[in-house]
Structure formats: structure tokens, C-alpha cells
C-alpha angles and dihedrals in degrees: 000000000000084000097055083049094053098043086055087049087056094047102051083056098057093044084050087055099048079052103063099033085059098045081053096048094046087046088057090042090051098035079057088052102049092044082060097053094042085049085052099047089054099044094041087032085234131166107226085256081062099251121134122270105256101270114261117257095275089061097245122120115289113226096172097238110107088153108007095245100107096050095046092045095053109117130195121174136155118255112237121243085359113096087227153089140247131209136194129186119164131223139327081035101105094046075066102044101055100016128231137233086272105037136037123242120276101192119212098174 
């Protein structure tokens, strides 16, 4: 009986192991994905429902990239034994995402 109990532990370990790996593997896939969408929303000036970014104050088509930094400075990677993403996109991010007094909102996620 101590083997069959041994070969389920083992089991049980191996079946840990797929787990993670493919929690990884699905986080990296995802991450790829999201970066896409986030490239697409700079380049089209796209909300993620797929509206247009509230015009700039000139009235011409906001793109979010004045001077380029928050787009290149954008990050998306998958989370390590996590199944999950994470995103970073660096100020004045925020001031779009959720708009100001002054300025309406220009949603990235």
C-alpha cells in the first residue's frame, strides 16, 4: 500500500508542476497579447471599447505620445507562477485614464 501512496504523491507533484508551467506559459501568451492592444490603442488613439480618445485641445486626434515616453515606457509581462499580467504605464498616465478638470478622460485599460 506505501507504494500506491508514493506513486499518487508523485503524482500530485508532477501535476503541481504542469500547473504552474502552464499558468506561466498562458501569463507570457497574454502579457504578448495586451502589449498589442496597448501598441494599437497608441498608434489608432483608441479606448480599449474601441472609441476614439477625446480630441486634444486643438482639436486634432490625441495619440498620447507628446513626446513618445509614455508609450515607450509602457510594460506588459506575464507574472510568474501567477496566472496573470502585469501592466505598467508610466505617468501621466493616470491624469488620462481617469481625466482631469481640465481634460477629458483618455482610457488605456
Amino acid at each position: 500500500m506505501a507504494d500506491g501512496f508514493a506513486a499518487l504523491s508523485k503524482l500530485i507533484a508532477n501535476l503541481e508542476t504542469l500547473g504552474l508551467e502552464a499558468s506561466d506559459e498562458v501569463s507570457e501568451k497574454a502579457a504578448e497579447n495586451i502589449a498589442k492592444v496597448l501598441d494599437t490603442q497608441y498608434q489608432e488613439g483608441r479606448a480599449p471599447d474601441g472609441s476614439g480618445w477625446a480630441p486634444k485641445a486643438d482639436g486634432t486626434q490625441s495619440h498620447l505620445q507628446k513626446s513618445g515616453d509614455m508609450r515607450r515606457n509602457t510594460a506588459v509581462r506575464g507574472v510568474k507562477g501567477v496566472a496573470g499580467v502585469s501592466v505598467s504605464i508610466p505617468k501621466p498616465a493616470g491624469f488620462h485614464q481617469d481625466g482631469t478638470v481640465n481634460m477629458d478622460a483618455r482610457p488605456l485599460v
